[in-house]
C-alpha positions in Angstrom: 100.1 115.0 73.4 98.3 111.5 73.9 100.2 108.8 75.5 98.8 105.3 76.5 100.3 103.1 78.9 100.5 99.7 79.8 101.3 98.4 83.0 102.4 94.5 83.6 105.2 94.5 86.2 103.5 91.9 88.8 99.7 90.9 89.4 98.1 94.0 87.7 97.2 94.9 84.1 96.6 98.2 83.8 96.1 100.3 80.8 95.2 104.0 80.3 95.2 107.1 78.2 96.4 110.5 79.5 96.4 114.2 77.3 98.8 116.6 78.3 96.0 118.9 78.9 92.9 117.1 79.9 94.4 115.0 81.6 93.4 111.2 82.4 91.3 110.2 79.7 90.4 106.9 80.6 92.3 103.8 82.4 91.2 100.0 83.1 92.5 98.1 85.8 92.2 94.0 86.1 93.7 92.6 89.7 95.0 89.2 89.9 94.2 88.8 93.2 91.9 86.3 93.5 93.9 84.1 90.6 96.6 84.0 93.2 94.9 83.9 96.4 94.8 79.9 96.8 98.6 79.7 96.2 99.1 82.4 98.8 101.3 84.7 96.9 102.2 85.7 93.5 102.7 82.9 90.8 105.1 84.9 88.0 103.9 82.3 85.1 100.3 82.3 85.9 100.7 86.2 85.9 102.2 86.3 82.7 99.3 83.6 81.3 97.1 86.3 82.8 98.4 89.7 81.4 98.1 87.7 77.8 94.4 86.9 78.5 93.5 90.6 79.9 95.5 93.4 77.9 93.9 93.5 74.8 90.4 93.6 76.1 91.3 96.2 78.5 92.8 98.1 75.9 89.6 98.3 73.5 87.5 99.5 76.4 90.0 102.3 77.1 90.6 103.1 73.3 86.8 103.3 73.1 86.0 105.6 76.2 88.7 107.9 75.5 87.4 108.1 72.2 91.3 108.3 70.5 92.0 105.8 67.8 95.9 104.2 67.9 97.4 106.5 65.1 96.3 109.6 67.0 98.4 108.7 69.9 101.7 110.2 70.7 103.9 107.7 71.8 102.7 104.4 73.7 104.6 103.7 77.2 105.3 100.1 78.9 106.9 99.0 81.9 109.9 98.1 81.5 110.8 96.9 84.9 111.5 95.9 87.3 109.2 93.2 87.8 108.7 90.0 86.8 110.5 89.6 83.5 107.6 87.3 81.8 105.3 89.7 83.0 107.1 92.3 81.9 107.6 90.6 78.3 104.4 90.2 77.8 104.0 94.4 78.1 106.6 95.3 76.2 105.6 93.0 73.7 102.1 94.4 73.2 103.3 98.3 73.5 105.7 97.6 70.7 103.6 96.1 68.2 101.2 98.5 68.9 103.6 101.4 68.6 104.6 99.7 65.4 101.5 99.1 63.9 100.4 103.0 64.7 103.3 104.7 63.8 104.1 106.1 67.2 107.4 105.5 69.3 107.0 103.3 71.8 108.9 104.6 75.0 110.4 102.5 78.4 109.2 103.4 81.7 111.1 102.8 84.7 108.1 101.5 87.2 109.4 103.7 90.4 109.4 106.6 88.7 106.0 106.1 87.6 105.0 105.6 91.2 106.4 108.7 92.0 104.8 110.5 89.6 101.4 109.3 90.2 100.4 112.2 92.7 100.4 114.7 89.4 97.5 112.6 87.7 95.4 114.7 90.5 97.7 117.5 91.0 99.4 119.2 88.4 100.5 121.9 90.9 103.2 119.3 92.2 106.9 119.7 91.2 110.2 118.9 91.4 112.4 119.1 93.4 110.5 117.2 96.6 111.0 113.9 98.9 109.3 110.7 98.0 108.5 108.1 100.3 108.4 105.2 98.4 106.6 102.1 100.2 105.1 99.1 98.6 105.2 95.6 98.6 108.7 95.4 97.1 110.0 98.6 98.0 110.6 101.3 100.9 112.7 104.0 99.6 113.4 107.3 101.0 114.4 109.3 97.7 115.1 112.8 97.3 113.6 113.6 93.2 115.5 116.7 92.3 114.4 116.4 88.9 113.0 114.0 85.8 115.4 111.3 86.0 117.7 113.0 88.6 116.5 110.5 92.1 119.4 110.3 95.1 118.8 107.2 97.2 118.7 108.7 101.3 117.5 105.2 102.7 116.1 102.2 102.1 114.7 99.2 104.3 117.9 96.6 104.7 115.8 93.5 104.5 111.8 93.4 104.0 109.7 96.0 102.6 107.2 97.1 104.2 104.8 96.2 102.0 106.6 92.6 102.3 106.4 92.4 106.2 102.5 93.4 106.1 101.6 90.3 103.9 104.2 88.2 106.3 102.6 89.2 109.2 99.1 88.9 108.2 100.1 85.4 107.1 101.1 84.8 111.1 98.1 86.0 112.2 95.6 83.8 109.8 94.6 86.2 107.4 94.0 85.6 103.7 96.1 87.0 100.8 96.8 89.8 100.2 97.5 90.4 103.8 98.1 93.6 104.0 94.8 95.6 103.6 93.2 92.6 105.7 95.6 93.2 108.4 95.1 96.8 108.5 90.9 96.2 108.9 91.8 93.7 111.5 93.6 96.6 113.4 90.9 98.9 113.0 88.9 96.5 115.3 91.3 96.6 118.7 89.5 97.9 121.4 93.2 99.3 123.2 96.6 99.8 122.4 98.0 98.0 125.1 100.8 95.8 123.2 103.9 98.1 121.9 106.2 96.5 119.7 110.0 97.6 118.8 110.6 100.2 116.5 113.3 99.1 114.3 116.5 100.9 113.6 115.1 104.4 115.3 117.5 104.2 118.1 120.6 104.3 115.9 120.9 107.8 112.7 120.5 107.0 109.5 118.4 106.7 107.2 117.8 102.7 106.8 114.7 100.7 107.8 114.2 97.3 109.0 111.3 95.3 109.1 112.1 91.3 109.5 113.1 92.0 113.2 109.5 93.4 113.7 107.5 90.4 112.0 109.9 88.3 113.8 108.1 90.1 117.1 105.1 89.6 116.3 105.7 85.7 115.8 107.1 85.6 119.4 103.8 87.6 120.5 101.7 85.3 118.7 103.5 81.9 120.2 103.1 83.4 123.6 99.3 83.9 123.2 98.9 86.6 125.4 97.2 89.2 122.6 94.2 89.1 120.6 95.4 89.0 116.8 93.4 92.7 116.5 95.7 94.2 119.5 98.8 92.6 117.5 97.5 93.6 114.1 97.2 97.3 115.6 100.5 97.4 117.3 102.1 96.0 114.5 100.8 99.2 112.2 101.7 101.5 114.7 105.0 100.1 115.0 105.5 100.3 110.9 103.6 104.1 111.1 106.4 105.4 113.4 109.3 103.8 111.9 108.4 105.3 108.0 106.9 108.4 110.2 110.8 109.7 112.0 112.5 107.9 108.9 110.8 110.6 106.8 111.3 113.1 108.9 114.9 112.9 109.3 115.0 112.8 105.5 113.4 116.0 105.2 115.6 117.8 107.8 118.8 116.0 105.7 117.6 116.8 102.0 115.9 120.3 102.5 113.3 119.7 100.2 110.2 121.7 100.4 108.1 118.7 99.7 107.0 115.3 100.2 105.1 112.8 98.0 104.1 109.7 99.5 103.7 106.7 96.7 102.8 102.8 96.4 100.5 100.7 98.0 101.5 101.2 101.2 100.4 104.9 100.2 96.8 104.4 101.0 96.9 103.0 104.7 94.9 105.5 106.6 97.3 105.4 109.6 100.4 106.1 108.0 98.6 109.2 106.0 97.5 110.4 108.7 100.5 110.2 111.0 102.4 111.7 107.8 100.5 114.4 107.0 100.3 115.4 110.8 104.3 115.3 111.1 104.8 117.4 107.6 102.3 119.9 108.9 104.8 120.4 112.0 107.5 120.7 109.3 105.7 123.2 107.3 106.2 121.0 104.4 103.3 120.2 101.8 102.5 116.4 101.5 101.2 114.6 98.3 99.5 111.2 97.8 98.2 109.6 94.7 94.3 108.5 95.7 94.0 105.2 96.4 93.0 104.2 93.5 96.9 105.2 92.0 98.8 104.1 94.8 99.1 100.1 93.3 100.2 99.5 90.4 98.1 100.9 87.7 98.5 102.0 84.0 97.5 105.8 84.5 100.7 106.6 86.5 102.6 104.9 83.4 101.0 106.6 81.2 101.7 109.8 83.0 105.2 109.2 83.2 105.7 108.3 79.4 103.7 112.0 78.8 106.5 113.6 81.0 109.3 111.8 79.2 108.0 112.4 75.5 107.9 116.2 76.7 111.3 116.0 78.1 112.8 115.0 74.7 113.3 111.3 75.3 113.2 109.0 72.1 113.6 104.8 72.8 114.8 104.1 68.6 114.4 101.1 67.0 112.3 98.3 68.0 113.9 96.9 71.3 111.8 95.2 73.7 113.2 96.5 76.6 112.5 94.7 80.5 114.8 94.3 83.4 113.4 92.3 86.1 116.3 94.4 88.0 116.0 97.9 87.8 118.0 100.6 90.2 116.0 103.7 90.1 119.1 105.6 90.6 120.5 104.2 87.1 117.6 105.8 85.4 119.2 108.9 83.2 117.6 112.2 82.9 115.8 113.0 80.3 
């Protein structure tokens, strides 16, 4: 089996090719970044413009490298939220009349569970059941994945992701878009650790994050003037690192399950790995992370998931163009 997937949910248009034996064949990625740095965030119909510009050129190069023509495909896989609907459309759109044109069912991929997934494009070893951590820009989920389809909602941030309140507070502190991965070099830089800021929620069980109280901190910190921006830009990761650290760990001890997978594009800060992998260890617990190359939003991980759905039995009939911009992991059935 040969599935090809297509990835549109946000600022990212990512297309690849994975076999169910070889494994990835070939995958493109083209970041918007830059088209949305001067507005300061994400523009959804300049995103859409820009999927429409990129996806079909992406897709030759992949077709071409993988050396598969469209017919010879097994099914091709789209996002199908959530997202931004436009950008969504514009996926769903293409992955249709492709699957049309070729022959091949075209099949609905729920976004999250193609995050989740995304450590198996390295590691087929990895299976179910296990914990995921999911943290990203729009998301910070603690979900125990019992099975394809089968994801129980432990915890979840109340208010900004953490993703979210990376970008915010790189904004307070000057940075350019996208703030996180600035703000996290900018840490790298502190020469001491001297400024501790609150840990959210970790004084109280449960298994619910917060993170507008903490960028709400550091604002106070910054109005005060008392800290260079690298000593708040450090504290300010730690403070995220030990909230998502004890967060996880308490899922683990409430689920029982003998693994954890850590995905999105929170995924590839080096602090939160390491503080991660260092508390699973003391758990005895195996921990899985897409590289970072997988842990934004990327084609391959949709691909991936469509392969695991097509084996699973699933059929999308009829020719549907299916996107919700809203999108409850926890409503997605098993296969």
């Amino acid at each position: 089996m040969r599935v090809l997937g297509i990835e549109t949910s946000c600022d990212e248009t990512g297309i690849a090719i994975v076999d169910a034996e070889a494994g990835l064949l070939a995958h493109r990625l083209y970041s918007q970044v830059d088209l949305h740095a001067v507005y300061g965030g994400v523009v959804p119909e300049l995103a859409s413009r820009d999927h429409i510009r990129r996806i079909l050129p992406l897709l030759r190069e992949v077709l071409d490298e993988a050396g598969v023509r469209g017919p010879e495909l097994s099914a091709v896989a789209y996002t199908a939220g959530p997202g931004l609907l436009g950008a969504l459309l514009t996926g769903a759109s293409v992955a249709r009349a492709l699957a049309y044109g070729w022959g091949v069912p075209a099949l609905a991929v729920h976004h999250l569970e193609g995050h989740l997934l995304a450590p198996l494009l390295d590691d087929g070893a990895l299976d179910f059941p296990f914990l995921v951590l999911l943290v990203s820009g729009g998301h910070t989920q603690l979900i125990h994945a019992r099975a394809l389809g089968d994801y129980e909602l432990l915890g979840e941030s109340i208010d900004d992701a953490a993703g979210e309140a990376f970008d915010k507070t790189a904004k307070l502190l000057g940075l350019g878009y996208p703030g996180g991965p600035a703000l996290s070099r900018l840490a790298e830089t502190a020469a001491s650790g001297d400024l501790r800021l609150p840990r959210p929620m970790l004084d109280r069980p449960g298994l619910d994050m917060s993170f507008s109280g903490l960028k709400t901190a550091v604002l106070t910190v910054v109005q005060k003037g008392q800290y260079a921006p690298e000593v708040i830009a450090r504290a300010f990761e730690e403070a995220v690192t030990d909230t998502l650290v004890e967060k996880t760990r308490r899922a683990l001890a409430a689920s029982g399950a003998p693994v954890l997978v850590v995905a999105g594009g929170v995924a590839a800060n080096r602090p939160l790995r390491a503080g991660l992998r260092a508390m699973a260890e003391a758990q005895g617990v195996p921990v899985f992370f897409p590289r970072p190359a997988f842990c934004t939003d990327n084609g391959a991980m949709i691909a991936l998931a469509g392969l695991r759905r097509l084996q699973a039995g699933a059929v999308d009939p009829g020719l549907a163009i299916r996107a919700r911009a809203r999108w409850p992991l926890t409503e997605l059935a098993e296969s």
